[in-house]
Residue, then its C-alpha position, 0 to 999 in steps of 0.5 A: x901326075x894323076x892327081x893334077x890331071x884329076x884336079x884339072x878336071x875338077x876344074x872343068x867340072x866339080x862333080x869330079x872334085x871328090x876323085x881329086x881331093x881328100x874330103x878335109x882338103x884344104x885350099x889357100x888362095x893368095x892375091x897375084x904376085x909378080x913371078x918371082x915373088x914370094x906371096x905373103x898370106x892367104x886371102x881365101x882358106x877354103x877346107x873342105x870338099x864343099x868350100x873348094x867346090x863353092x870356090x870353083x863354081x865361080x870360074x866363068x865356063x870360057x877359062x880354061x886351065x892348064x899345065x905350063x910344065x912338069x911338076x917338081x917334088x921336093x920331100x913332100x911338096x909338089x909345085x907346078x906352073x899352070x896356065x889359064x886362057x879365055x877361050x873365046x879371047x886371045x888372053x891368058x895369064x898363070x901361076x904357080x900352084x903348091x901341094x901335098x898328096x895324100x895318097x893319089x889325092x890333093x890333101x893342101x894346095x896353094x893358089x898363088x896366081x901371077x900379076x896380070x901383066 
């Protein structure tokens, strides 16, 4: 799916942001959860190109994020299991992310990270 290889980069880079997302994207970030649980509520709603480029900004360099299978759709909704690891650590963890598409690109996403086990 191009639009999560495109939100991947943005990622890695926020100057590749606006190719991935809609200019009134709308990011809600949830507190980890155990796998299986279903998260509450936001703690973190981000709209806008801007708020969610702030937001990534704050990734240290050395993690790095990744597909840990294939999306699944459903009517509108796309959800996907991701993995990010600490490069220079053997470490990592996931989560899930939820989304909708607005053309090729994100419009919403939901953030919802595992537990560190």
């Amino acid at each position: 799916m191009a639009a999560l290889s495109r939100w991947l980069e943005a990622m890695r880079d926020v100057a590749h942001l606006p190719a991935a997302v809609t200019d009134d994207i709308h990011v809600e970030r949830f507190a980890p959860v155990a796998r299986g649980t279903v998260a509450d509520a936001p703690v973190q709603v981000m709209d806008g190109v801007a708020a969610v480029a702030t937001w990534l900004r704050l990734t240290p360099k050395n993690v790095a994020f990744e597909l840990a299978g294939e999306p699944v759709v459903d009517g509108d909704l796309v959800t996907v299991e991701y993995i990010y690891r600490v490069t220079d650590h053997d470490w990592s963890n996931g989560g899930t992310w939820a989304l909708r598409l607005a053309g090729d690109r994100i419009a919403w996403l939901a953030h919802r990270p595992f537990a560190l086990a």
